[in-house]
VODOZA-381722 format. One line per field, with one value per residue: residue number from 1; x, y, z of N, C-alpha, C in turn. Coordinates in Angstrom, 1 decimal. Layout:
# residues N
num = c(NUM	...);
nX = c(X	...);
nY = c(Y	...);
nZ = c(Z	...);
caX = c(X	...);
caY = c(Y	...);
caZ = c(Z	...);
cX = c(X	...);
cY = c(Y	...);
cZ = c(Z	...);
***
This chain:
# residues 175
num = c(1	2	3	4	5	6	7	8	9	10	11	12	13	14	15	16	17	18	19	20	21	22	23	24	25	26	27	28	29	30	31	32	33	34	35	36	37	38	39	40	41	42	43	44	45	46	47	48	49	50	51	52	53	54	55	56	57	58	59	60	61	62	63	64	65	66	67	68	69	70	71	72	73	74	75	76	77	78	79	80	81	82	83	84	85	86	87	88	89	90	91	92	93	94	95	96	97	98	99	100	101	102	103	104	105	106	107	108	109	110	111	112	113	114	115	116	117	118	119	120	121	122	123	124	125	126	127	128	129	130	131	132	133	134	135	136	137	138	139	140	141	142	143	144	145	146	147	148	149	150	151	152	153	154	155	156	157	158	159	160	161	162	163	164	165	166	167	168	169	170	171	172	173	174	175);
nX = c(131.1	129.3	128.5	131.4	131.3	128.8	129.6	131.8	130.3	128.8	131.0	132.0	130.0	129.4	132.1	131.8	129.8	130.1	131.5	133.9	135.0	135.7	133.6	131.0	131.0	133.0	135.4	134.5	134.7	137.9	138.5	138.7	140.9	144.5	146.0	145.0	145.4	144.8	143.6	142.8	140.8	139.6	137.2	137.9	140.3	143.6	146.0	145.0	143.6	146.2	147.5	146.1	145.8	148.4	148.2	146.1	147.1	149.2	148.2	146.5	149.5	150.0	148.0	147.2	146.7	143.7	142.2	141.5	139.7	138.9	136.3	135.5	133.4	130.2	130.5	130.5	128.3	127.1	127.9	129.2	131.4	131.9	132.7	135.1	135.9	135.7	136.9	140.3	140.6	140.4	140.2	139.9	137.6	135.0	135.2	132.2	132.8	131.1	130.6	133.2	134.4	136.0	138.3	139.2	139.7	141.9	143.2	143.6	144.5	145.1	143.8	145.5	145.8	148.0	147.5	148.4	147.0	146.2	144.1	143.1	142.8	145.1	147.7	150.0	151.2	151.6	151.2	152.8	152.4	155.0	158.1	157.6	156.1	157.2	156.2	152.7	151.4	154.5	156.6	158.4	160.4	161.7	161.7	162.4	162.0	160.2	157.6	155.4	155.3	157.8	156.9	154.9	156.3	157.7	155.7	154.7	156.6	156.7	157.4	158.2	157.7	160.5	160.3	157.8	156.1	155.2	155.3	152.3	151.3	149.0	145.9	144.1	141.8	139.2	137.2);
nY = c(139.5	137.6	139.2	138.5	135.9	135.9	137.0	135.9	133.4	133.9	134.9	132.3	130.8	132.3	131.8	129.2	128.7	130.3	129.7	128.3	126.1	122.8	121.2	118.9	116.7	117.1	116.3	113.8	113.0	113.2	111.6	108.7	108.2	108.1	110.0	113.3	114.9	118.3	120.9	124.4	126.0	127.9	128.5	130.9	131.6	132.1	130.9	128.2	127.2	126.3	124.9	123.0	120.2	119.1	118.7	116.2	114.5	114.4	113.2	111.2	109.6	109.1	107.5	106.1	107.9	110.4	113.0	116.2	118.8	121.9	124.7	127.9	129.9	131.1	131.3	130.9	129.1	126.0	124.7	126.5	125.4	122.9	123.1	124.2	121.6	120.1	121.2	121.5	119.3	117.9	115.5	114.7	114.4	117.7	120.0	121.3	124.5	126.8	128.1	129.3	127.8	125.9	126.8	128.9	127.5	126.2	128.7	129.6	130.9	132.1	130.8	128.8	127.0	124.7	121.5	118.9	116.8	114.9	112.1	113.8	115.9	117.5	119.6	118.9	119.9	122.9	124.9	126.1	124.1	123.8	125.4	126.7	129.1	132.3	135.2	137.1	136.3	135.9	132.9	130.5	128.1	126.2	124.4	123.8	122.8	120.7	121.2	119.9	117.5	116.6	116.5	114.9	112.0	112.7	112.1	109.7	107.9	108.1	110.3	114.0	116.3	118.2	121.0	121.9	124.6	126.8	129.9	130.8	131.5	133.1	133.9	136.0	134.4	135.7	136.4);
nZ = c(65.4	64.6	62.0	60.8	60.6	58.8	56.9	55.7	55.1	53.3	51.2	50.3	49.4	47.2	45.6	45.4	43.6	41.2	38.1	37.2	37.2	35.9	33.9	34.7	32.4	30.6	32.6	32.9	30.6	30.2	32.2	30.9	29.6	30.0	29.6	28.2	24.8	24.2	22.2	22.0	19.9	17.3	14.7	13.3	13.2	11.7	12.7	14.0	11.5	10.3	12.1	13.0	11.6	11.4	14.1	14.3	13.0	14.6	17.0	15.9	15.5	18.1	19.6	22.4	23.2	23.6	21.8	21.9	20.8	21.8	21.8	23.0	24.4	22.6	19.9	17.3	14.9	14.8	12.1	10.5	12.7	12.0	9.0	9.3	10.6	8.7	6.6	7.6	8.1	10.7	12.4	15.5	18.7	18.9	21.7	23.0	24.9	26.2	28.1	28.9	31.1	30.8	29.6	31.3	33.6	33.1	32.2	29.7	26.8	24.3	21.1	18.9	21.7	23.2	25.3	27.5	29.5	32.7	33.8	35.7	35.7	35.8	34.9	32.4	30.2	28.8	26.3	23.4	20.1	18.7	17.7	15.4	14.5	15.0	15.5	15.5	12.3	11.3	10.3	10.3	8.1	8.5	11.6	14.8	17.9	18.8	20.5	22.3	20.8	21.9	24.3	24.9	24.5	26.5	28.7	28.0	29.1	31.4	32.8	33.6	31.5	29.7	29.0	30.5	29.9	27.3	25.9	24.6	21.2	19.2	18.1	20.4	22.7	23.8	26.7);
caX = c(131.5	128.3	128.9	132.6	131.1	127.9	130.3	132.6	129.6	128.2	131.8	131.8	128.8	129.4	132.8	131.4	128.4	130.8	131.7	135.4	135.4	135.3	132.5	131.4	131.0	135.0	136.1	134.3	135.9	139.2	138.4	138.2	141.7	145.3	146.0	144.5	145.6	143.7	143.6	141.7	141.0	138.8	137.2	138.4	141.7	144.3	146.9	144.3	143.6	147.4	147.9	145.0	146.2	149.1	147.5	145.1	148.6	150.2	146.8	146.6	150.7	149.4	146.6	147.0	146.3	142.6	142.8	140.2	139.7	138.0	135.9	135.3	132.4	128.9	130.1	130.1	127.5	127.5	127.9	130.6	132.7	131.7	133.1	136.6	136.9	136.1	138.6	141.5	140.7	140.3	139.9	139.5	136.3	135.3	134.3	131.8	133.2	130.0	130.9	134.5	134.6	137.4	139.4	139.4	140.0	143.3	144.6	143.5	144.8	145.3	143.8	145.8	146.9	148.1	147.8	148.3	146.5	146.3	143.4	142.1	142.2	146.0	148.1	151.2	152.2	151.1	151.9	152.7	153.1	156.3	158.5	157.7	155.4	158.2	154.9	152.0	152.0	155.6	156.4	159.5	160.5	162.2	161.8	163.3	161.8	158.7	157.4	154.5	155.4	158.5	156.3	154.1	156.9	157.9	154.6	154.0	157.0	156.2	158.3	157.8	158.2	161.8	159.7	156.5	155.2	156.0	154.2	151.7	151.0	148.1	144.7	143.6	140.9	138.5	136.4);
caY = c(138.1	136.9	139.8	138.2	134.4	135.4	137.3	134.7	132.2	134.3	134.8	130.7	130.4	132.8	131.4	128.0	128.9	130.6	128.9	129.0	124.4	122.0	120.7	117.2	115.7	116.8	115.2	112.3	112.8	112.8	110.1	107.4	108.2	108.6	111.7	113.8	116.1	119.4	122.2	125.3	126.6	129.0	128.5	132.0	131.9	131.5	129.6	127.3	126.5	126.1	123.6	121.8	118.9	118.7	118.2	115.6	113.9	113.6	112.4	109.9	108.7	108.2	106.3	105.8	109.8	111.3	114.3	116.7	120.5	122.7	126.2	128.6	130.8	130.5	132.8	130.0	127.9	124.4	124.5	127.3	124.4	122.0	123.5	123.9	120.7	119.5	121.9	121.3	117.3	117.9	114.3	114.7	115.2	118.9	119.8	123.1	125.5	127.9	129.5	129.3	127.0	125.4	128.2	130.0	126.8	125.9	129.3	129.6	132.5	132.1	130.1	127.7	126.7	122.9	120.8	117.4	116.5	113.7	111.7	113.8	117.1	118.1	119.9	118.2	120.5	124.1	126.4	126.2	122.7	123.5	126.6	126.9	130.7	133.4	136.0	136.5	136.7	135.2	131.7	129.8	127.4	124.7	124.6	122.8	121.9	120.6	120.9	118.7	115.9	115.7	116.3	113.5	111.4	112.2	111.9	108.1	106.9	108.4	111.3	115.1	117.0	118.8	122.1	122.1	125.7	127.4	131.0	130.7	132.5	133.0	134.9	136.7	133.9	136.5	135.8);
caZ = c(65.1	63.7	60.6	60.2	59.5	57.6	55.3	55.0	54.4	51.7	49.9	50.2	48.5	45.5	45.0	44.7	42.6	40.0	36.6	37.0	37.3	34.6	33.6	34.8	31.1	30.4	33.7	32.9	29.1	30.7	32.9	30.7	28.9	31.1	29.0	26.7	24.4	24.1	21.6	22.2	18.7	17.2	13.2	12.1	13.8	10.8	13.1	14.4	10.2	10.1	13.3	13.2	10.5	12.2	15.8	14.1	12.2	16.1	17.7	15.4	15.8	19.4	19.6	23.0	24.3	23.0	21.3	22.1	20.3	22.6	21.2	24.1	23.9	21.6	19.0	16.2	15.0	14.3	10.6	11.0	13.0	11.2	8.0	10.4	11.1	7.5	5.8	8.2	8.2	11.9	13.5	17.1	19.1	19.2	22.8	23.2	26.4	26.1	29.1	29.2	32.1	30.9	29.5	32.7	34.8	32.4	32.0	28.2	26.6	23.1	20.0	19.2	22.8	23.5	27.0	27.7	30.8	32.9	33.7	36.8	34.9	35.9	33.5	32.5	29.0	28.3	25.3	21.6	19.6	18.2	17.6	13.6	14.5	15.5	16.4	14.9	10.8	10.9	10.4	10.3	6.8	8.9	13.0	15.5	19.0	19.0	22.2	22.1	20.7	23.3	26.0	25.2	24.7	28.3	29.9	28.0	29.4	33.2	33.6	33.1	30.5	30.0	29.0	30.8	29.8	26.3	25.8	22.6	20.0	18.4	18.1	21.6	23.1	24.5	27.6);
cX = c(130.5	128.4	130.0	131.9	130.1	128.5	130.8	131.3	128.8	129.4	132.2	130.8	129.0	130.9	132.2	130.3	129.3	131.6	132.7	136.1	135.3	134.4	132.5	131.9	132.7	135.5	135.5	135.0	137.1	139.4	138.9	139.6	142.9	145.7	145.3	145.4	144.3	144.4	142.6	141.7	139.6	138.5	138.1	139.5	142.8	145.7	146.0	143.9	145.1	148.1	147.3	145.2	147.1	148.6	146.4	146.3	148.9	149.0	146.9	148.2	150.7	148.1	146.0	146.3	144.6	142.8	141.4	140.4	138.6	137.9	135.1	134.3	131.1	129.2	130.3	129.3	128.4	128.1	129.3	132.2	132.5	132.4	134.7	137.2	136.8	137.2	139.3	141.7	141.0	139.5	139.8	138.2	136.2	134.5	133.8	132.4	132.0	130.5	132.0	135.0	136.3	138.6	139.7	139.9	141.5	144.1	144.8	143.9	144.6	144.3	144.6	146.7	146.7	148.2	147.7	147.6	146.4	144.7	142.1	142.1	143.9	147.0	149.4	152.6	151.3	151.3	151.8	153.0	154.5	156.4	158.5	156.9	156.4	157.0	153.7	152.1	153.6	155.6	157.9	159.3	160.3	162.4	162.6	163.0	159.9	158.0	156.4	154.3	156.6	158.0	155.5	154.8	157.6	156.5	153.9	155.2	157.5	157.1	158.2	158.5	159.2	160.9	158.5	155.5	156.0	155.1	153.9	151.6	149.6	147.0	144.0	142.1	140.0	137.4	134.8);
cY = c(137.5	137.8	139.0	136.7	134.7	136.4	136.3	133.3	132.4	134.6	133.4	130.4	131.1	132.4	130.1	127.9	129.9	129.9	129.1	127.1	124.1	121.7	119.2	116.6	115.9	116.0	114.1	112.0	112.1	111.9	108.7	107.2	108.8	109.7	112.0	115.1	117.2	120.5	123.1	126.0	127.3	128.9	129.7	132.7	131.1	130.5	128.2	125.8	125.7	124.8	122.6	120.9	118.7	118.1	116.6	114.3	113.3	112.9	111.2	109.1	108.6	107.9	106.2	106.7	110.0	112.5	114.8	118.7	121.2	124.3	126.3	129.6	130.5	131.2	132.1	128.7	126.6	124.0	125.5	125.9	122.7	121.8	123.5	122.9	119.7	120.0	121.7	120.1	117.4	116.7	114.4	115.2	116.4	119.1	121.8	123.5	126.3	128.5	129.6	129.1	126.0	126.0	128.7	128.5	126.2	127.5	129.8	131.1	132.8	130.6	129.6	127.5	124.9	122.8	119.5	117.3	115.3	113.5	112.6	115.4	118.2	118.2	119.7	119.1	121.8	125.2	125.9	124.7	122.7	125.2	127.5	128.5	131.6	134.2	136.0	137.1	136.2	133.8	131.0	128.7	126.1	125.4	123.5	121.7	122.1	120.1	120.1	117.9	115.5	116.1	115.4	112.1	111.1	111.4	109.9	107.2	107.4	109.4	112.5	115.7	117.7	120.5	121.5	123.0	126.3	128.6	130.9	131.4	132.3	134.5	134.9	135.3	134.9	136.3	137.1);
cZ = c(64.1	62.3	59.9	59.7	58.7	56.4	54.4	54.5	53.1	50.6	49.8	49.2	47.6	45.1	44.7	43.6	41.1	39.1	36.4	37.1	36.4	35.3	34.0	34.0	30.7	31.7	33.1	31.3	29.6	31.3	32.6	29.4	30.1	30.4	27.7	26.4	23.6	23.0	21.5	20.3	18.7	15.4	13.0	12.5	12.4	11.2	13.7	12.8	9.8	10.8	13.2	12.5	11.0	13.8	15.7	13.5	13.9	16.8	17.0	15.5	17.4	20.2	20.7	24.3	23.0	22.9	21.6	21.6	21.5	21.8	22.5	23.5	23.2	20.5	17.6	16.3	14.4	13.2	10.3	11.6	12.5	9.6	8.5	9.9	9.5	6.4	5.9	8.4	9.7	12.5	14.8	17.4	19.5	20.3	22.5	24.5	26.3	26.6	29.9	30.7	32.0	30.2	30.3	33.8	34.2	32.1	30.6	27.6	24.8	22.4	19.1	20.4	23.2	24.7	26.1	29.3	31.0	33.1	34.5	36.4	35.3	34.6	33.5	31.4	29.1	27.3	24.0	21.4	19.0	17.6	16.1	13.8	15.8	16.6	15.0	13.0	10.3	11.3	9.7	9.1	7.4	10.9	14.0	16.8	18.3	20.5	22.4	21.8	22.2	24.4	25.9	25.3	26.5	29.1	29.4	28.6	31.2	33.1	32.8	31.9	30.9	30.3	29.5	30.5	28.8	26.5	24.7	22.8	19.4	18.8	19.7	21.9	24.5	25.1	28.0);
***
């Protein structure tokens, strides 16, 4: 008996000691806004170059959501995403993930992947901004749903999104 709890109190303690939570500083991000929208991107992801002016275009037609980019990993410097977000005219604040704390606690899979989340770090939208990238290297003239915008439209006027979860596309976000 005494083996079965000091197992269980040492797999207690290494689950909680592993880097699989958000970070305070993004909860307290999120905190202080009832939703944010998130994009995980990556500089040398060519759909991320592609989205990113658009995601900075809908951030700005709602004012009332914070737009937040998130880069997972260390594997570009400053000047690297700094050059990104000046290229792409990327307005939103860029959050670091170092140690893909918040890739792994959302589920992140891909570069360019969209959330909307609510204030306490729950995920309201998950997947592509809109159906214009077939796979990858293909790309649609004229598209149709845009999932992202009508799921923010649901979530500002209280009720869930029709689509909640699209599967993206993009470049492999590797952990």
């Amino acid at each position: 008996m005494k083996n079965t709890s000091l197992i269980l109190l040492s797999l207690f303690i290494l689950v909680s000691c592993q880097e699989n939570t958000i970070p305070y500083n993004f909860k307290k991000l999120l905190s202080q806004h009832k939703y944010t929208l998130v994009m995980f991107l990556a500089p040398d992801c060519p759909l991320c170059h592609t989205l990113s002016t658009p995601f900075s275009k809908l951030n700005e037609k709602y004012p009332n959501m914070q737009g937040i980019g998130i880069i997972s990993g260390n594997y570009y410097s400053a000047m690297e995403i700094n050059h990104f977000a000046t290229e792409t005219a990327f307005k939103p604040a860029i959050f670091r993930d170092n140690l893909y704390q918040i890739a792994r606690q959302l589920n992140a899979t891909v570069t360019p992947e969209f959330y909307i989340l609510d204030s306490t770090g729950n995920i309201l939208y998950q997947g592509m901004m809109d159906d214009r990238i077939e796979r990858l290297g293909r790309y649609k003239q004229q598209w149709k749903n845009n999932y992202l915008e009508d799921a923010i439209l649901s979530v500002r006027n209280n009720l869930r999104p029709k689509i909640e979860r699209t599967t993206p596309i993009g470049c492999s976000l590797e952990y």
